[in-house]
FIZAMI-355888 format. One record per residue (C-alpha): residue number from 1; y, x, z. Coordinates in steps of 0.001 Angstrom, whole numbers, plus 500000, padded with zeros to 6 digits. Each point is the difference from the previous one (the first is absolute). Layout:
BEGIN
(r NUM; (Y; X; Z));
...
***
This chain:
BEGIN
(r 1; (788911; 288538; 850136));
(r 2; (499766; 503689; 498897));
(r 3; (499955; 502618; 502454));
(r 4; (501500; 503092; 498953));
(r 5; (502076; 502680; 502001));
(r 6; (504018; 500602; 498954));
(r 7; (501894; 502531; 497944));
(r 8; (496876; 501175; 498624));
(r 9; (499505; 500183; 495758));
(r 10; (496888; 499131; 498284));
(r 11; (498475; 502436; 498900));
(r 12; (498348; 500569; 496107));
(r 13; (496591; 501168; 499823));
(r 14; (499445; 502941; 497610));
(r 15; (498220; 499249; 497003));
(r 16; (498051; 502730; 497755));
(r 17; (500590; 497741; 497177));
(r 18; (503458; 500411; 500120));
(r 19; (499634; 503786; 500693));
(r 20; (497633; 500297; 497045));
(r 21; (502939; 498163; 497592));
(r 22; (502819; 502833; 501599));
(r 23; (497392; 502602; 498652));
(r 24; (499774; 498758; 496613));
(r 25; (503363; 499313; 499259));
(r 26; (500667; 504408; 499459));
(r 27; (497112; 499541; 497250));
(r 28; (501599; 500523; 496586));
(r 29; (500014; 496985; 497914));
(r 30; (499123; 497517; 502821));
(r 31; (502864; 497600; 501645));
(r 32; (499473; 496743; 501933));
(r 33; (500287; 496791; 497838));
(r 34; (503275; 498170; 500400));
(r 35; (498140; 496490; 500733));
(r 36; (496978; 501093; 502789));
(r 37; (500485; 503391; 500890));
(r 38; (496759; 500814; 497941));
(r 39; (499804; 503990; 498818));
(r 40; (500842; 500020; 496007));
(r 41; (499631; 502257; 497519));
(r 42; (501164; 500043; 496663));
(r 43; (498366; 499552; 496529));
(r 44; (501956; 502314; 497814));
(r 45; (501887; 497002; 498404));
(r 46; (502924; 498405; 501182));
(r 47; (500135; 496561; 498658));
(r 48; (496457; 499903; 500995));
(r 49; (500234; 500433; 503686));
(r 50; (502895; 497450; 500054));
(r 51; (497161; 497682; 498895));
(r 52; (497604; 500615; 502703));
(r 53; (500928; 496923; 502058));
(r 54; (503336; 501354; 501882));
(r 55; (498790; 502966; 501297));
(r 56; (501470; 502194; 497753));
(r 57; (496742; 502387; 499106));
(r 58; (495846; 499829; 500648));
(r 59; (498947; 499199; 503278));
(r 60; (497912; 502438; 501821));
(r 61; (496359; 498612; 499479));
(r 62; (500538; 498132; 497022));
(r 63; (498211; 500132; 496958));
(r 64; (501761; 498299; 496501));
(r 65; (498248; 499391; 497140));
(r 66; (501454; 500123; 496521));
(r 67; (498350; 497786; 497031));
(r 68; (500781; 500627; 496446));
(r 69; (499305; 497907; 496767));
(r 70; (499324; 501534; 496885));
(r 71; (499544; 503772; 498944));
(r 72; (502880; 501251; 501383));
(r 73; (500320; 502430; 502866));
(r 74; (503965; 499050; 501608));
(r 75; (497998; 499383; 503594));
(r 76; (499292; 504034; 499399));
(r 77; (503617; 500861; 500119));
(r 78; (500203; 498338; 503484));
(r 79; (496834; 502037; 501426));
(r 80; (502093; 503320; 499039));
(r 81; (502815; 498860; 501740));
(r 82; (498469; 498956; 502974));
(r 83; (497939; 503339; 499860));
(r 84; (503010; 501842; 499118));
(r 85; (501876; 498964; 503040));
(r 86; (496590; 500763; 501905));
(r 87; (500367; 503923; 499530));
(r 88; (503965; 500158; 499901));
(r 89; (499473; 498952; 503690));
(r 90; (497102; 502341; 500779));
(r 91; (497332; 496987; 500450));
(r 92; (496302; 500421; 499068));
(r 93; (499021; 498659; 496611));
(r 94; (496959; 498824; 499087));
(r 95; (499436; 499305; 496345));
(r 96; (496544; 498125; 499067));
(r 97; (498772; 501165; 496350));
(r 98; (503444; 501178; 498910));
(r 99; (499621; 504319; 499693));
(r 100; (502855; 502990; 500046));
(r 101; (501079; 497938; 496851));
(r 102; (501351; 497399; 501199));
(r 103; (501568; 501817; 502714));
(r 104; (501884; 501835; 497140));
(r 105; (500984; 496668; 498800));
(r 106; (502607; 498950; 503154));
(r 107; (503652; 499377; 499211));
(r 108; (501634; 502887; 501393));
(r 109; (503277; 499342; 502435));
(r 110; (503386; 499234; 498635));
(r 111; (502590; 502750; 500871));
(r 112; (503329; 499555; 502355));
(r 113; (502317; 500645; 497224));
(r 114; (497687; 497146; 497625));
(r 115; (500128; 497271; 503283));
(r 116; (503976; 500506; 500231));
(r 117; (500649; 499480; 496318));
(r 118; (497955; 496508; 500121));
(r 119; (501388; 499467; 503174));
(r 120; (503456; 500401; 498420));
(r 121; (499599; 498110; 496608));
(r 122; (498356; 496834; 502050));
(r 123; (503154; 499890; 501952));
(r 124; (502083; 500395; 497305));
(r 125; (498059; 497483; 498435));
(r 126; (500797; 497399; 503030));
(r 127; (503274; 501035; 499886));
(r 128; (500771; 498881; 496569));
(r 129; (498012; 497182; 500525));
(r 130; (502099; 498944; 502774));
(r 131; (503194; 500795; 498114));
(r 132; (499171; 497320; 497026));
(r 133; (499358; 497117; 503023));
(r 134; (503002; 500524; 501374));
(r 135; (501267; 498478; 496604));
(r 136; (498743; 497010; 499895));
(r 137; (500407; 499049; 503393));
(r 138; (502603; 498684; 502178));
(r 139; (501599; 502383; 502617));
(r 140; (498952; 498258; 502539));
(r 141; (496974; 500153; 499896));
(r 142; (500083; 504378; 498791));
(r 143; (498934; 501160; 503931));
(r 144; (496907; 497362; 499976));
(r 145; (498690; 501125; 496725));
(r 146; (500150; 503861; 501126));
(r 147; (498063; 498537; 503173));
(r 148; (497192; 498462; 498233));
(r 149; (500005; 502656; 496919));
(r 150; (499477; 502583; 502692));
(r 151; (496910; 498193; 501379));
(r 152; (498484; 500501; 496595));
(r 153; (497229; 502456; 500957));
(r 154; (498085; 501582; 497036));
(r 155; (496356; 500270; 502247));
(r 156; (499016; 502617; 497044));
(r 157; (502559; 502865; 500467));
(r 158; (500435; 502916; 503076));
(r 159; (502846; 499235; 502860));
(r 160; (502576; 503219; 499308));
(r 161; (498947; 502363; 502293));
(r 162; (502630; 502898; 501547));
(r 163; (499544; 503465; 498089));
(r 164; (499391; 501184; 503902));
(r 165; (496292; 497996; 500318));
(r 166; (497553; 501755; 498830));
(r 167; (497610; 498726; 497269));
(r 168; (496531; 500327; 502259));
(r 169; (501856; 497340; 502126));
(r 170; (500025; 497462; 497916));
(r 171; (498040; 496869; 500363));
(r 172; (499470; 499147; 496059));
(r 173; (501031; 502941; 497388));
(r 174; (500796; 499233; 496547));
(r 175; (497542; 501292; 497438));
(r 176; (500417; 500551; 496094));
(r 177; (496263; 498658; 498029));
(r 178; (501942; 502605; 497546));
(r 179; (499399; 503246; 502543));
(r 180; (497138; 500905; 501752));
(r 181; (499546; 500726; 503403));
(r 182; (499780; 503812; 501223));
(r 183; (496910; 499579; 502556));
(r 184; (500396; 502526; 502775));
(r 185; (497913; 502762; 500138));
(r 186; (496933; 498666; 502663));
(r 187; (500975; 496206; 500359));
(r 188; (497653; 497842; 501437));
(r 189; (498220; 498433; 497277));
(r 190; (496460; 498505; 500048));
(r 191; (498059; 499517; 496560));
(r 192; (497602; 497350; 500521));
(r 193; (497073; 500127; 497278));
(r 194; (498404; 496675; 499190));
(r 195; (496040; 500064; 500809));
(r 196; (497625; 499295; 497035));
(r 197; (496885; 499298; 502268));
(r 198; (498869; 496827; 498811));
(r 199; (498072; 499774; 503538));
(r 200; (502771; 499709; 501823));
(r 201; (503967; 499057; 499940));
(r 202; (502450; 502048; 498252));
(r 203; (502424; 498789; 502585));
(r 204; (498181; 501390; 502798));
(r 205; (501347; 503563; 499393));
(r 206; (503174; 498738; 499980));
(r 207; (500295; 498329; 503122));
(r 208; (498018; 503245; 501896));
(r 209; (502433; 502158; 498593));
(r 210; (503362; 497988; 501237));
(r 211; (498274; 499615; 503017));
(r 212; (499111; 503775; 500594));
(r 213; (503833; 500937; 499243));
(r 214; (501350; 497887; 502428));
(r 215; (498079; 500851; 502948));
(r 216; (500368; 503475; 499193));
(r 217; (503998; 500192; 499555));
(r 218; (502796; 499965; 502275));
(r 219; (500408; 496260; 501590));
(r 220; (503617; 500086; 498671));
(r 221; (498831; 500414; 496083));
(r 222; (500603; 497135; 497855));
(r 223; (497442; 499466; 497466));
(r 224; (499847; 498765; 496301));
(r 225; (497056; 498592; 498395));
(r 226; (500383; 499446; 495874));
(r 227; (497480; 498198; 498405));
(r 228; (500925; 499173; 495784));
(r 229; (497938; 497631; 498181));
(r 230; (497874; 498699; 502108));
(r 231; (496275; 499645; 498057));
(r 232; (501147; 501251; 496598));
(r 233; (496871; 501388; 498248));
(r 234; (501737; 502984; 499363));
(r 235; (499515; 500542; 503418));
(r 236; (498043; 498626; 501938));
(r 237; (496038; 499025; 498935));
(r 238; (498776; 496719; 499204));
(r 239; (498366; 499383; 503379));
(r 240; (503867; 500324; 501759));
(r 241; (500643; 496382; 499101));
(r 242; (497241; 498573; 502202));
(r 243; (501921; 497407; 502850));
(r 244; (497615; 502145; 502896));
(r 245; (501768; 503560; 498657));
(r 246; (503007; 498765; 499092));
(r 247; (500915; 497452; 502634));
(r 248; (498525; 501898; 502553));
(r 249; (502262; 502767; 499414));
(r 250; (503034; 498130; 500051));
(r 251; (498904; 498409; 503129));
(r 252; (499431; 503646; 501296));
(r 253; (503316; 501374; 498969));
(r 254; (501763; 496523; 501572));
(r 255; (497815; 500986; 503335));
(r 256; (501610; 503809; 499662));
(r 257; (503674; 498573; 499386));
(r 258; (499460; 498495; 503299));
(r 259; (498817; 502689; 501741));
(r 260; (502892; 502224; 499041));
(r 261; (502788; 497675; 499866));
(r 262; (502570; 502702; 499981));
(r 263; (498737; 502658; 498569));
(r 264; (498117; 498580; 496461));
(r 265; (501398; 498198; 496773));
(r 266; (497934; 498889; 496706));
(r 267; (501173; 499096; 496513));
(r 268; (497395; 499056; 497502));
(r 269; (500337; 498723; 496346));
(r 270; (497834; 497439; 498477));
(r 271; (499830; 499277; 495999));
(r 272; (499294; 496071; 499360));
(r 273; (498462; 500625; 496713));
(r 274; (497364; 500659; 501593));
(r 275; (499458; 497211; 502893));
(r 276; (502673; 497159; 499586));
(r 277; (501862; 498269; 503239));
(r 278; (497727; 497042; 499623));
(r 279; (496938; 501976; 500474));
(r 280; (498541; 500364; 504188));
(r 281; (500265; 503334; 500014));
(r 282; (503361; 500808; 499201));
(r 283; (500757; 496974; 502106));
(r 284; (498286; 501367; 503126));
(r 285; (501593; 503862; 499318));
(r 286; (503465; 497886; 500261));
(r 287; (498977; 498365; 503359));
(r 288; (498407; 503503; 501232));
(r 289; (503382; 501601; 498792));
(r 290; (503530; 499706; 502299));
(r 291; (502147; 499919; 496949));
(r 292; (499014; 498567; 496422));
(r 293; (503051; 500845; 496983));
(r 294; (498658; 499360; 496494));
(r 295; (501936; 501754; 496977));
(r 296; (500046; 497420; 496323));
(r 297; (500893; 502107; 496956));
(r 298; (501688; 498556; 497373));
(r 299; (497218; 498962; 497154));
(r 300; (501544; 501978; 497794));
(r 301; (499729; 503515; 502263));
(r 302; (496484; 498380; 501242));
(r 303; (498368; 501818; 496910));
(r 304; (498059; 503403; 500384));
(r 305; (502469; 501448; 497085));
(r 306; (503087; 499527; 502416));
(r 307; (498154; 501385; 502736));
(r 308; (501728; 502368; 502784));
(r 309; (497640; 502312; 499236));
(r 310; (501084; 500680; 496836));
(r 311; (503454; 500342; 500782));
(r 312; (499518; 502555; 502813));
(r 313; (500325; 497559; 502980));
(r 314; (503668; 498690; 499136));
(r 315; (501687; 497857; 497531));
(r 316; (503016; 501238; 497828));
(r 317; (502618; 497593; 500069));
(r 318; (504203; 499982; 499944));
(r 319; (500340; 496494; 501778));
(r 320; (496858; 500119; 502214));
(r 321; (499092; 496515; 499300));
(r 322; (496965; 498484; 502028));
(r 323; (496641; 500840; 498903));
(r 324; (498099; 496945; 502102));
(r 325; (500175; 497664; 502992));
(r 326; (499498; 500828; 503709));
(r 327; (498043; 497657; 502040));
(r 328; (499614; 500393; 503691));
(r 329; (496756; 497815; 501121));
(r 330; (499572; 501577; 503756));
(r 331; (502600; 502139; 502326));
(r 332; (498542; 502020; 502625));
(r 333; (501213; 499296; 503542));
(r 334; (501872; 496604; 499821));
(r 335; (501587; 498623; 502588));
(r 336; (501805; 496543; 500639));
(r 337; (503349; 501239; 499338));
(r 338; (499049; 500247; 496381));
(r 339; (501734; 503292; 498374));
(r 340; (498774; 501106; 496242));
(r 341; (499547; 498072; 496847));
(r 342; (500144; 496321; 499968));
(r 343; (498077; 497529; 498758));
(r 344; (501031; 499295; 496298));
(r 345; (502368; 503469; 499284));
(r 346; (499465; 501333; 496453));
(r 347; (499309; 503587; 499874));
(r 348; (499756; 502533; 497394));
(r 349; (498995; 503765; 500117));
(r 350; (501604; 502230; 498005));
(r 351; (498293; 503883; 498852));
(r 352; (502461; 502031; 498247));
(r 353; (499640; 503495; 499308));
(r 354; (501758; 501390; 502880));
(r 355; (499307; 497148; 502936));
(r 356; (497902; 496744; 501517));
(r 357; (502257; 496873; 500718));
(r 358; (499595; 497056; 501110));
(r 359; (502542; 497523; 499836));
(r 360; (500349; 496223; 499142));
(r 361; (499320; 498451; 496720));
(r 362; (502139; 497292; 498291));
(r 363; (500160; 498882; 496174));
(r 364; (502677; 501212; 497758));
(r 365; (502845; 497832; 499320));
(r 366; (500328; 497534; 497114));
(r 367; (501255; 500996; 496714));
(r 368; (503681; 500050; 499736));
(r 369; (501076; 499770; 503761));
(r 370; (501374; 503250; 500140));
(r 371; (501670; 499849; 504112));
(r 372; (496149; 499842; 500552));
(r 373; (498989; 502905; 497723));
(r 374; (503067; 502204; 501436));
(r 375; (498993; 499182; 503521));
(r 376; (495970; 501015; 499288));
(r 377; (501104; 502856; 498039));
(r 378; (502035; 501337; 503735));
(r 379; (497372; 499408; 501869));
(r 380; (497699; 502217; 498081));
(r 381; (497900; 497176; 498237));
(r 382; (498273; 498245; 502399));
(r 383; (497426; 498480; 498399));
(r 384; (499948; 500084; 496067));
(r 385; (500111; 502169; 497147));
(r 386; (503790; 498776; 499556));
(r 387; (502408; 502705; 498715));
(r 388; (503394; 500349; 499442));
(r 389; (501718; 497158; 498054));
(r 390; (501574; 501089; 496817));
(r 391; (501972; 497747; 497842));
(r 392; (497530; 498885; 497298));
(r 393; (497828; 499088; 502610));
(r 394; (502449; 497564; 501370));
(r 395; (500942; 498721; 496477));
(r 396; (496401; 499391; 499203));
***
C-alpha cells in the first residue's frame, strides 16, 4: 500500500536535456525529427532528406558517406548542396582539400518569383492530371481518388511557403547547379589543407582543426565538416591509405560526432575505383560511418569522356532522364518504427543542369501500349528515356 498525502500533483523534475533541445530549436536550419525528437538539419536536397530514415533531414552527430563507381563526380553535386545550405544558414563550413574554387562552384539560391512559377506549373500539372482520371472512372468513386491523389507527396520538391516568411527561415532552400551562390562577405568558412608529411597522418590536421573551431565558437553554432574523395591521389599522398591513418581518423571523427551531438555534421565522398565494397577497408569505413548511400552511373556515363567535369558540374537535358541508381546500404539513427527507404525500393538519381533529384526508378513501358506511355509521359518520366508517342511509333 502506497502512502502518499491528497490533492497534491506530482511533480516533473527539470531536465537540462530538454532545456538544451528548447535552445536549439531558434538555430537556423535545425528542427526536431518527426519520429524521436532528435535535432535535424538539412542537406541542401530535398528528396534526399526524405530518404534519411523518416526524419526528414541529417541528424545532429551523424556522419553519411557517399560511394561512387566509375569516373564520374554526381556524389560532388550533393557535397555543394549540403555545403550550400551550410552558409545560407550561417553554419561553419569546413572544406578538406577543396580551395576558394570550389566555394565559387555552389549552386546559388533559386529566387521567390522562380519557386512560385514551379510551384504553379506542378499544380497545374496535378490538376490536369486529375482532370483526365476523372474520365475514366466512375463517379462514385471521384472524392476517393482526389483523397489518395492528394497523398501523392513528391519528397523532391519545396512545401509553398507564404510570400510573408522570410527566406533565412527556411529549413531546406531550393538551389539552381545553374547559379552560383553569392557567399557573404566574412562567412565562416574553414579551408582545411591536406598534410604531405609522410611521418605522420594527413588526417591529423584535419581533425585538430574541427576540433579547435568548436571549442572556440559559440555553443549554439552548428558545424559542417566536407570531406570529397576520400584518398584520391590527387589529394591526398600515398601513405593516406594506410588502415592506422585512415581508420583511425574515421574512428576519431565518429568519437567527435559523439562528443558534439548537436552541434557537428560530416559528409564525405568515396570513389570505388579505387577500393571496391568487397575490399576491408571500405567495409570497415561503412561500419565506422552512421550512414552508407552508394551512387551507380549508368556504363555508358561511367566513362572519363562523359565526365561532370567536363560538362561544368551539370548535365544538359530536356526530359531529365536518370543518369544512375541510388542505393542506400546504412541510415543513420534508426529506430524500430522503421521510417526511410525500404528494403528492395528502386532508386534513381537524376543531375540535370539546373537541379539534384532523387526519385524512384521503373522501366519504360512496352512498345505499343500507349495508356502506359501517356501516363509516364504525365508523370514526368519516371524511369526511362521514353518520350512522347507519335504515330509512326505506334504503327511500327
Amino acid at each position: 500500500m502506497a502512502f502518499r498525502k491528497r490533492n497534491v500533483g506530482i511533480q516533473r523534475a527539470t531536465s537540462s536535456v530538454s532545456d538544451s533541445v528548447e535552445i536549439k530549436e531558434n538555430i537556423p536550419g535545425v528542427r526536431p525529427s518527426p519520429l524521436t525528437g532528435q535535432l535535424t538539419t538539412s542537406t541542401g536536397a530535398y528528396s534526399l532528406d526524405g530518404l534519411l530514415g523518416g526524419h526528414a533531414g541529417l541528424a545532429l552527430g551523424s556522419s553519411v558517406l557517399i560511394e561512387e563507381s566509375g569516373t564520374t563526380d554526381f556524389a560532388g553535386a550533393l557535397l555543394r548542396y549540403y555545403a550550400a545550405e551550410g552558409i545560407t544558414q550561417g553554419h561553419t563550413l569546413h572544406i578538406v582539400g577543396g580551395g576558394e574554387q570550389w566555394i565559387k562552384e555552389l549552386p546559388g539560391l533559386v529566387g521567390a518569383a522562380d519557386a512560385a512559377a514551379e510551384a504553379e506549373a506542378i499544380a497545374q500539372k496535378k490538376r490536369k492530371a486529375a482532370d483526365e482520371e476523372k474520365m475514366k472512372i466512375a463517379w462514385r468513386y471521384e472524392r476517393l481518388n482526389q483523397t489518395d491523389a492528394d497523398r501523392r507527396v513528391l519528397p523532391n520538391r519545396a512545401p509553398p511557403s507564404s510570400p510573408d516568411v522570410q527566406q533565412s527561415t527556411a529549413f531546406c532552400h531550393t538551389f539552381d547547379l545553374a547559379k552560383r551562390l553569392v557567399v557573404p562577405t566574412g562567412a565562416p568558412i574553414n579551408h582545411i589543407p591536406i598534410s604531405k608529411n609522410p611521418m605522420s597522418s594527413p588526417f591529423d590536421s584535419i581533425l585538430k582543426s574541427v576540433s579547435q573551431s568548436l571549442v572556440s565558437s559559440p555553443a549554439n553554432t552548428v558545424h559542417r565538416l566536407v570531406i570529397s574523395t576520400l584518398l584520391s591521389p590527387a589529394l591526398y599522398p600515398p601513405h593516406a591509405s594506410l588502415p592506422q591513418h585512415f581508420l583511425g581518423f574515421l574512428h576519431s571523427l565518429r568519437a567527435l560526432l559523439r562528443q558534439h551531438p548537436s552541434r557537428l555534421t560530416a559528409m564525405l565522398s568515396f570513389p570505388l575505383s579505387l577500393y571496391g565494397r568487397q575490399t576491408a577497408l571500405v567495409r570497415w569505413a561503412e561500419t565506422l560511418s552512421d550512414g552508407v548511400l552508394e551512387l551507380t552511373p549508368f556504363p555508358h556515363l561511367m566513362d572519363a569522356s562523359n565526365s561532370l567535369a567536363e560538362s561544368g558540374g551539370t548535365r544538359s537535358g530536356v526530359d531529365e532522364q536518370p543518369q544512375g541508381m541510388f542505393h542506400t546500404h546504412k541510415l543513420p539513427v534508426n529506430t524500430d518504427r522503421g521510417g526511410g527507404v525500404r528494403e528492395g525500393d528502386d532508386l534513381a538519381f537524376t543531375v540535370s543542369r539546373r537541379r539534384f533529384v532523387i526519385k524512384p526508378f521503373s522501366l519504360p513501358p512496352a512498345e505499343g501500349d500507349t495508356e502506359a506511355q501517356q501516363m509516364a509521359e504525365q508523370s514526368g518520366g519516371g524511369g526511362g528515356a521514353v518520350g512522347k508517342a507519335t504515330k509512326v511509333d505506334i504503327e511500327f
